[in-house]
N, C-alpha and C positions, 0 to 999 in steps of 0.2 A: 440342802441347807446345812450351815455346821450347827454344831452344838450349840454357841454363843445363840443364831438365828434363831436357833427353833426352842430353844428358851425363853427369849422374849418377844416372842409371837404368842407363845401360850401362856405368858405371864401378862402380856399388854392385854388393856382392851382392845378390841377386837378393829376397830377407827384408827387407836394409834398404832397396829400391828401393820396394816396395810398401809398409809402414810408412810410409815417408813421404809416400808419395801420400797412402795413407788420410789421417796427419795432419792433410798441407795439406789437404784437401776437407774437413775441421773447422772449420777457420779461416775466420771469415768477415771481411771487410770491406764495410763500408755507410756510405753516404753518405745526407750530412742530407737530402739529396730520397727516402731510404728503399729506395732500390736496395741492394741484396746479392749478395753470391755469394761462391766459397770461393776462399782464395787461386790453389789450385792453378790455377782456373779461370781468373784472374787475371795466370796464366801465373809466380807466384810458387814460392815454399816455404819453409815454415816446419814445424820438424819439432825435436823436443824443445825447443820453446820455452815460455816464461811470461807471462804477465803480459799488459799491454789495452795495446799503443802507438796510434799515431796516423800516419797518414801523409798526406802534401800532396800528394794527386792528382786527375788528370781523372777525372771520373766517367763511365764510357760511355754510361751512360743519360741523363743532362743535360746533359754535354758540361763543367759548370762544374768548374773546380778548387777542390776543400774541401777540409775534414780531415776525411779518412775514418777512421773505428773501425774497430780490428781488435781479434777477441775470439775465444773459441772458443765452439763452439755448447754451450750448456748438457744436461747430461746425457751426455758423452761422456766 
């Protein structure tokens, strides 16, 4: 977990610390070489949020900086 994560795990309570885990691990971001994984993993969080952004980063698996999609997984 990064720093951001593991500060407010231990600042939430204990209901909304896992909520939002679960959330982020919904969240996926994927790059146009087709690599995925969930924000949380990403070392992000995103937790009652909406909607499909886009964000300008290094992809680990290619190394190349794109625009990654972020979206939630379907059926969640």
């Amino acid at each position: 977990m990064t720093i951001i994560q593991q500060f407010l795990t231990a600042v939430l309570p204990e209901a909304w610390a896992k909520d939002m885990r679960s959330e982020s691990l919904t969240w996926m971001v994927r790059c146009t070489c087709g690599f995925e994984r969930s924000i949380w993993e990403s070392g992000g969080i995103r937790w009652k949020a909406k909607g499909s952004p886009r964000r300008f980063i290094v992809c680990s698996q290619c190394g190349q900086r794109t625009w990654h999609i972020v979206y939630r997984k379907p059926g969640v």
